[in-house]
N, C-alpha and C positions, 0 to 999 in steps of 0.2 A: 481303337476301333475307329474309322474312317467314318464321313459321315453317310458315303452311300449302305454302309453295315448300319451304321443306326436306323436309316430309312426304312431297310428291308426289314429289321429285325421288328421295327415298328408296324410294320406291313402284317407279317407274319403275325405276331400277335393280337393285329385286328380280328383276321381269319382263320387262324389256323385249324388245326384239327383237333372235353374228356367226359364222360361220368357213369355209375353204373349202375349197381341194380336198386332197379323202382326210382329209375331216374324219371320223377314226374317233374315237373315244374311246382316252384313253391310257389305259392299266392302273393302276390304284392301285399297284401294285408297280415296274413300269415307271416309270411319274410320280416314284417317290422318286429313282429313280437318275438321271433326265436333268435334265443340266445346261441352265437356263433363263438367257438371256443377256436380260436387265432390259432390256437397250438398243433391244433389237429390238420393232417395231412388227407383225413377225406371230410369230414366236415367244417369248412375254412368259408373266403369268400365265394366262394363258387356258388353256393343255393342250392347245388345238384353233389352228389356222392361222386365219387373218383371214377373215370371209367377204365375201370381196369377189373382182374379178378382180385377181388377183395374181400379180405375176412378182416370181424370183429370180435374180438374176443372180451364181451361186457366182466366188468368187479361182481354180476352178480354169477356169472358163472365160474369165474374166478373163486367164489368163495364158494360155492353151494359142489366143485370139485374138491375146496381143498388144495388146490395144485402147489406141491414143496417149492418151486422156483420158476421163473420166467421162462427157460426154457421144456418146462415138464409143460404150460402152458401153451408153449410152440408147436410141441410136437401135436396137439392134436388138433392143427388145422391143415386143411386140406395141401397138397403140395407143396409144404415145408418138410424140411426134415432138418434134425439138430443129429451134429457127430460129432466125434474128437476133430481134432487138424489133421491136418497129412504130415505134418512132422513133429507134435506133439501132443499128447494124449490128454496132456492137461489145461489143454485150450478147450472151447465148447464153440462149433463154427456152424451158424445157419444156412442152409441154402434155400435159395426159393427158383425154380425153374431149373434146378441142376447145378443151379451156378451158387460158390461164396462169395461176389461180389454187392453183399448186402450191405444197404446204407439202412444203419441202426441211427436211432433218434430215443430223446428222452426229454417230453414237451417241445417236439419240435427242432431241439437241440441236438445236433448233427454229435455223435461220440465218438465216429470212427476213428482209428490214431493212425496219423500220417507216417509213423513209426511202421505199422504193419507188425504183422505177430507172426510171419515165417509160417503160415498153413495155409499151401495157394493161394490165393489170392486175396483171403479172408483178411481186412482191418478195424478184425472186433473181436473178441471172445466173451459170450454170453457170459460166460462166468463173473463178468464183473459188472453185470447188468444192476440196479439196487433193489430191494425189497420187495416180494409181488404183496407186500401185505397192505401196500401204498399207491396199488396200481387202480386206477379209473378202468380204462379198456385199453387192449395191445389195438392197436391197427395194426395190418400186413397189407400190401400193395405188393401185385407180382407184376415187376417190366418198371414198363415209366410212370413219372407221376412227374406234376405239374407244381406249378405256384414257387415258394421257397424249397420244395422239397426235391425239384427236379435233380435225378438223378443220373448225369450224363455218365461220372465213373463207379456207379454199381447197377450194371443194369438189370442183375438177379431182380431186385424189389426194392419197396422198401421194410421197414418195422420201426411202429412208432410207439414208445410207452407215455401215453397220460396219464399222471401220476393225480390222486382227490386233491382235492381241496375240502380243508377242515369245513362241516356244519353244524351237527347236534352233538352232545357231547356225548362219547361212548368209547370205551375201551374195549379191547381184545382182543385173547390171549390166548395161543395155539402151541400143545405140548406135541409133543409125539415119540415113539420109541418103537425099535425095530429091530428085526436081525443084523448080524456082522457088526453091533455094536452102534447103531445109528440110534442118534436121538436131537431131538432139535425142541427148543425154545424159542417164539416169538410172540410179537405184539407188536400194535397198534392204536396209536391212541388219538384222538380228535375232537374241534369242540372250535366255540365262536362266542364274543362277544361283543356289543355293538358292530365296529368297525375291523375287528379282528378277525381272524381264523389261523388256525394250527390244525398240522397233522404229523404226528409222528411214530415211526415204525423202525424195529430192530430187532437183533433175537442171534442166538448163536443155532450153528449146524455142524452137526460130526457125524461122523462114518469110520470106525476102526479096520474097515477093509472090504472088499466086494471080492465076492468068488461067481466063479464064471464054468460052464460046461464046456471042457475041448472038443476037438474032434475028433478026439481016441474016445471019445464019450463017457469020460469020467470029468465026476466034479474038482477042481482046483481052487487054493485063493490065488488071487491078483497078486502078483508083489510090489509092492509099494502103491497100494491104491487107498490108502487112508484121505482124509479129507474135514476140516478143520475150521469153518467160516463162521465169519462175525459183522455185523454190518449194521449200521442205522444211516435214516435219514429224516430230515426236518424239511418241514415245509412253511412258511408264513406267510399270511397275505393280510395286506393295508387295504381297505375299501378306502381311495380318497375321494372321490365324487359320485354320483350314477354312474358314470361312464368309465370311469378312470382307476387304477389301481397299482398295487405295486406287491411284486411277489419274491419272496428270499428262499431260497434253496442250499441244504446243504448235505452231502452224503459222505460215509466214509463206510470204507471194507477195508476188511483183513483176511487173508484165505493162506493155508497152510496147506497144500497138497502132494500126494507122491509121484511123482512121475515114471510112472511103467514106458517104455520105448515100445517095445515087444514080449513076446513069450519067449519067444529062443532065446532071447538077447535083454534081459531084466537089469537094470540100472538099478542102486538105490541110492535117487535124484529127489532132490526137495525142492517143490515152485512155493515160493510165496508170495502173492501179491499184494498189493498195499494203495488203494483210492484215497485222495479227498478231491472231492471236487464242490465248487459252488455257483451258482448263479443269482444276478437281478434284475428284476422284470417290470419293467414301465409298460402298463398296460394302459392303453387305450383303446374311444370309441367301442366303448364296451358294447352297449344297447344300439350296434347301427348292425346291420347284416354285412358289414364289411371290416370286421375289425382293425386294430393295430397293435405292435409294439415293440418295445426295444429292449432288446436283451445283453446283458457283459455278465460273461462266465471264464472259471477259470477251475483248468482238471488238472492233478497231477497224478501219473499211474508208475508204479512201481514195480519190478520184479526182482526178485534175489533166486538164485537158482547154486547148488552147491548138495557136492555127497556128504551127507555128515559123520565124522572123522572125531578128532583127539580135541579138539577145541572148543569152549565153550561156545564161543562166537565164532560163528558161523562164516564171518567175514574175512577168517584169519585161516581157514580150509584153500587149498592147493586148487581146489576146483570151482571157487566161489564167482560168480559174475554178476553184476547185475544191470537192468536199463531204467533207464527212468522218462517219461514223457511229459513234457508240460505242456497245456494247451490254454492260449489268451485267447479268447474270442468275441466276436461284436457282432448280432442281428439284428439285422430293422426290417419291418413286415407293414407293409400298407394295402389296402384297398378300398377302389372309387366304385359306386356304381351308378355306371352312366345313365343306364335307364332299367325299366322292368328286366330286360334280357340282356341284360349284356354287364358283365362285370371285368375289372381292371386289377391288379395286384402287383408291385412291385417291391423290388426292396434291395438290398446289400446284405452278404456276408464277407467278414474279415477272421480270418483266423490264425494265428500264428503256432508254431511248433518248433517246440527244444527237447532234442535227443540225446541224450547223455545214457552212451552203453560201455559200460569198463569189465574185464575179464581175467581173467589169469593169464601172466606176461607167461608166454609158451616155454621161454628159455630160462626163464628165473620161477618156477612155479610159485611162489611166496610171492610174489609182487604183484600187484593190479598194475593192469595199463590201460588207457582208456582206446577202446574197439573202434569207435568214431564219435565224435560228438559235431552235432550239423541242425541247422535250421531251417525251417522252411516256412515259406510264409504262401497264401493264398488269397485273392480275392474275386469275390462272384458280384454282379451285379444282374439285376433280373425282369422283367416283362412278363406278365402273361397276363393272357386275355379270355374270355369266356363269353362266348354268345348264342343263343336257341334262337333257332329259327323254327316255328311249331315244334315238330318232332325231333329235329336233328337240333342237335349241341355240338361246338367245334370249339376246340381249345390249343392255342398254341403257347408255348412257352420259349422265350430267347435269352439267351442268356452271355455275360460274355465273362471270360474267367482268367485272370491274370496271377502265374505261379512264380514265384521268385525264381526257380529253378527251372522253369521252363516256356518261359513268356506266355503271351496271350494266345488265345483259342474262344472263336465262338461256335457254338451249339445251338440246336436248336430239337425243342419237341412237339408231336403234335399228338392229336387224341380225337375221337368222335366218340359217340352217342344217340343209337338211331330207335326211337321207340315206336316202331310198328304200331303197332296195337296193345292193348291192356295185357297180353299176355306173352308178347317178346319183345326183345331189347336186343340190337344190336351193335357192340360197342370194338373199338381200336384204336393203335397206337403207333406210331412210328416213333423211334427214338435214336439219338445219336450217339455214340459212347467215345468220349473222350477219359482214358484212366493214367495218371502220372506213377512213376514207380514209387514203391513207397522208400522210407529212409533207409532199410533195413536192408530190401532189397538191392537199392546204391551200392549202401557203404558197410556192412558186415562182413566181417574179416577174423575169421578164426581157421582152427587147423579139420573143422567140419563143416564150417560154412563162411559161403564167400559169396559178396555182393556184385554188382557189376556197375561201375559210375558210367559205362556207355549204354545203358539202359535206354531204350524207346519207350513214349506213351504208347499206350492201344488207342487204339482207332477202328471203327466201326459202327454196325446199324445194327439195328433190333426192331424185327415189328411183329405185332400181335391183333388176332383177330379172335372175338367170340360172339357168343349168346346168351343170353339168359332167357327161360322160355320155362311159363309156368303149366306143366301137364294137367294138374289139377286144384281142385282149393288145397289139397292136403301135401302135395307133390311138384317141387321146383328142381329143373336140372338147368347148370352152370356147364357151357365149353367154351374150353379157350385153348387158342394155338399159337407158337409163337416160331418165330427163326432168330438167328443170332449168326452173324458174319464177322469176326474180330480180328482187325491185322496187327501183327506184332505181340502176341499174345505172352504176357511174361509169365515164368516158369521157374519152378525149381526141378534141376536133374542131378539126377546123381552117375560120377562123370569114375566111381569105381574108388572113389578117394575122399571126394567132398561132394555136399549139394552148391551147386551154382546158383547166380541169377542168370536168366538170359532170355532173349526176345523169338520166341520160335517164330515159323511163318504164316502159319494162319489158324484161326479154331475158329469150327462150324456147331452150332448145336442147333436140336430141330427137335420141337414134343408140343405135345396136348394133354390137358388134362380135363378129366369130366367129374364133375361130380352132383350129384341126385339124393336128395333131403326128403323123407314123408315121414307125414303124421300117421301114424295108425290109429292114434284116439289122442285125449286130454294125459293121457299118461307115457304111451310108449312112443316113440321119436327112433328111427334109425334117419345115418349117411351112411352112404359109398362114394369112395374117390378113388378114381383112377389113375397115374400119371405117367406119361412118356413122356421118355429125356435121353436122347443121341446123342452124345457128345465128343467129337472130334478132335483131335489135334494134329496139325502136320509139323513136328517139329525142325521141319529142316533138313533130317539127317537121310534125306533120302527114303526111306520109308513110307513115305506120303500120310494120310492120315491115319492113327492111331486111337482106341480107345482111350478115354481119359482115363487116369486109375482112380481119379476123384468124381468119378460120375457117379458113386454110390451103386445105385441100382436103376436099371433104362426101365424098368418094369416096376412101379413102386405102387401099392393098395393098402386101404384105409379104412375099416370099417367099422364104425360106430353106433350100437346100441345103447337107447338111452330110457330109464325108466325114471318118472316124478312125479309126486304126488307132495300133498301135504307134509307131509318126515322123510321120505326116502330122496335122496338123488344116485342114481344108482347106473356107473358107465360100463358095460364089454365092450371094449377095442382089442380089433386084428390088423397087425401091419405086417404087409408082407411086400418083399423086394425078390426078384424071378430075373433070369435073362442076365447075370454078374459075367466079368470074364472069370474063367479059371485060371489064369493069370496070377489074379490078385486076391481071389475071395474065393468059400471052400464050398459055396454052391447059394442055393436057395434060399430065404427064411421066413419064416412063420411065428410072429410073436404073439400073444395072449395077456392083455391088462384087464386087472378088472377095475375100479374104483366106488366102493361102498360109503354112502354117508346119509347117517339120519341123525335127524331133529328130536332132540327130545323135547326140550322146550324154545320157546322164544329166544333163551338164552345161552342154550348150552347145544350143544352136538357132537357128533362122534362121528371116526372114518376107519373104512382101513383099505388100504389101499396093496396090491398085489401087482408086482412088474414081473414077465416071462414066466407065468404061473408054470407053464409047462415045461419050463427050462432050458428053452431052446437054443443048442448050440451055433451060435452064427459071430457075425462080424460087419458095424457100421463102418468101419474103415476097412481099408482093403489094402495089403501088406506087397512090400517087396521082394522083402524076404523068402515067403512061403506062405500061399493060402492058408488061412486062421490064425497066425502070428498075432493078430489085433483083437482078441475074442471082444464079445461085450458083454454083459453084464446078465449071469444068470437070477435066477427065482432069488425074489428079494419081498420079503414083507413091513410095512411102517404100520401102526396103528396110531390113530392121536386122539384128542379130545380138545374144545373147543370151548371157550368160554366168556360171553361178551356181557359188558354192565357198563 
């Protein structure tokens, strides 16, 4: 980068354009004494919350639901939705604003694999998320975001899990058992002494099979929808001064699952995946409002996929493949603050990437060969700046990012925060998207799928406008709107023979979403959310623009009833998706959750939880094949019990 790019990029982040709701100003007196957790992607150096639509999803709601996994937690904030992939079932892919270009985090810690997982555009699959029994709070961010977490190639959002840190000592232990064979064991356990803290969580989960209602409307099982996970993680932390600290991370998973393709067309495929990953964390400037720290992690993700056949070992099957991912990586995170209103934040990421994907040699069935094995390396250097001027906050962030495979690229984003009055907020975003192809999409090479090494990055803008505006003391409604313009937009098509990689010509998406929260009293709590999401593609072939088939639903609603008292917490959610093409999906849907849970004592509690009570035959993915080919997952009941000492 030249030094007139440095100048500018320096410019820009004096001035630029974030934060959101009950964006007040903290008190300079106030400010010294609150503890800023570095990790977090809306409570950071900033002083002010992210301006963006943002949801929080607290460990006390987390527990007081119950929620079996991080994304059962997903699904119930406003304009998220969690599906299979678009070309494997046994992937689990987020989207936030219509889009799976989600940048997943875990403390801060970027997960996504530069490998790609082959389901649009998504480089993550929730399923290998670790433990929600270890989770502090999700943050979501929809669009851009600022600081380290700037996200020029996912411009969906972000989602970030902060994981507890160990402090009174207490254990607990969550059973549960359920139809089609589900039953799950978990725990958690934590505690501190002087200088110490620990936190640790694991637990195995099964499912002997999910039956779903067609669209001849009789009930079916899934075949091969078993499901088989095992997981813990460790956490440790060093107190070495007031300020100063040091944190050790370690997780591993195991998951055993079936992979259904379709209904018409039923495979019996076995995914298995296989985590460990670790990190260590030099924390600093604990006690200032601008913290630090430096982090070196190292992930390695596994998968084995094969029909199983005459052999014990699985490895020794005609169909056997497998990839494997490593990821070395380095963060450093700092911030200055120069005066009452104005704060500073800079930092580097480096991260490295080794792909190692081998398959069955097409012509010697019996032989592995290896698919591609390729490296990629990346590094980000970063600016951003944060200043309030009374009511308005302007936050720009610069960045400039150097790919082994595709040299440098600078970026840049900006963000406002405009507080009217005590009872509106008006907050926005400009963002840039720069996304590299991922490895997979390069260089994969089989007799079903094939990569393309003349692969373009996307290139494009995204900007978002809302409000936050509070109707009354009991009554807050959130809108936000956004566009999205993206050239060279890569794709998977299917060309009658195999899926391809390739760079179509343009993709437009354009939606708003609304959502409105009131109290009724000290007990009853309803949401409503709305979401529109357009999503375009012109892939080149003459046609001009096209419905995406991964656009889910352009018509997506959310509604949340909530009762709590002293013993009960007690949720009815209705999610419904309107407006599908017939195309792809066999119409409309209307689902029905309840989730039951009371307190019996301080120490114990009970749940039961009911998914699609009414059975309703529909479909989160949406097929090539033939609308309903992809059903999802009919009336299903878990019961557990709970018990903490």
């Amino acid at each position: 980068m030249n030094r007139k790019k440095l100048i500018l990029t320096a410019c820009l982040a004096g001035m630029a354009l974030p934060n959101l709701a009950g964006a007040q100003a903290i008190d300079e007196d106030n400010a010294a004494l609150e503890k800023i957790n570095a990790h977090s992607v809306v409570q950071n150096t900033n002083l002010i919350p992210t301006p963006a639509y943002t949801t929080i999803i607290t460990s006390e709601e987390i527990h007081a639901n119950h929620y079996k996994n991080l994304a059962e937690a997903l699904s119930y904030a406003s304009g998220v939705f969690v599906n299979p992939g678009s070309l494997n079932t046994s992937h689990l892919v987020v989207r936030i604003d219509g889009d799976d270009r989600v940048a997943v985090l875990v403390d801060g810690r970027r997960v996504n694999m530069d490998k790609g997982i082959m389901s649009g555009r998504a480089s993550y699959d929730l399923d290998l998320l670790p433990s929600i029994m270890n989770v502090e709070r999700i943050e979501i961010i929809h669009g851009t975001a600022g600081s380290y977490a700037i996200n020029y190639d996912t411009p969906g959002g972000i989602i970030n899990i902060v994981t507890k840190k160990g402090d009174k000592r207490e254990t607990t232990v969550d059973v549960a058992a359920g139809g089609h064979g589900a039953w799950k064991v978990k725990a958690v356990t934590g505690g501190s002494l002087d200088d110490w803290s620990w936190m640790a969580a694991g637990g195995f989960d099964n499912v002997d099979y999910h039956k779903y209602k067609g669209t001849d409307g009789d009930t079916h099982e899934m075949p091969n929808s078993d499901n088989n996970r095992r997981e813990m993680v460790y956490r440790i932390d060093k107190q070495l001064t007031d300020n100063t600290s040091l944190t050790f991370d370690y997780g591993h998973l195991s998951n055993d699952t079936g992979t259904w393709f379709s209904r018409k067309y039923p495979q019996d495929y076995n995914y298995e995946k296989l985590i460990n990953h670790f990190a260590l964390t030099y924390n600093y400037k604990e006690d200032t409002v601008a913290p630090g720290y430096i982090t070196y992690y190292h992930n390695y993700t596994q998968g084995d996929t094969y029909i199983p056949g005459w052999f014990d070992d699985h490895e020794d099957e005609k169909s056997y493949s497998r990839w494997e991912n490593t990821v070395d990586g380095f963060d450093w995170h700092d911030g200055w603050r120069i005066s009452k209103d104005h704060t500073v934040t800079a930092g580097l990421m480096y991260r490295k990437t080794s792909v190692d994907n081998i398959s069955t040699d097409i012509s010697n069935p019996y032989n592995l060969s290896g698919n591609y094995n390729e490296d990629i390396s990346n590094t980000s250097v970063y600016l951003q700046s944060v200043r309030r001027f009374d009511k308005l906050t302007l936050t720009g962030t610069s960045l400039y990012n150097d790919n082994s495979k595709f040299g440098g690229k600078y970026v840049a984003n900006g963000a406002f925060d405009y507080t009217a009055d005590d009872k509106t907020t008006f907050y926005g975003s400009l963002q840039q998207i720069y996304a590299v192809p991922s490895l997979d999409e390069l260089y994969y090479d089989n007799q079903y799928v094939q990569g393309n090494r003349d692969l373009r990055p996307e290139t494009g803008r995204k900007g978002s406008l809302g409000v936050r505006y509070k109707l009354s003391d009991k009554t807050n409604l959130n809108f936000n709107a956004f566009i999205a313009d993206i050239d060279d937009p890569i794709g998977w098509y299917y060309d009658g023979k195999v899926y391809r990689a390739d760079n179509f010509e343009n993709q437009k998406k354009r939606g708003f979403q609304l959502a409105i929260d009131h109290e009724f009293s000290d007990k009853y709590k309803a949401s409503l959310s709305y979401a529109y999401t357009d999503t375009h593609t012109d892939k080149g072939d003459g046609l001009g623009n096209q419905v995406d088939v991964n656009a889910v639903a352009p018509n997506s609603y959310k509604a949340v009833l909530t009762y709590h008292d002293d013993r009960w917490t007690n949720n009815l959610m209705l999610t419904a998706g309107t407006g599908r093409s017939g195309n792809y999906y066999s119409g409309s849907y209307y689902v029905w959750d309840a989730n039951l849970n009371y307190k019996i004592s301080d120490d114990w509690s009970t749940y039961l939880k009911l998914y699609n009570i009414t059975n309703e035959s529909y479909e989160k993915l949406g097929s090539l094949i033939e609308p309903g080919d992809v059903p999802a997952y009919g009336r299903t009941v878990l019961m557990g019990m709970e018990y903490k000492f």
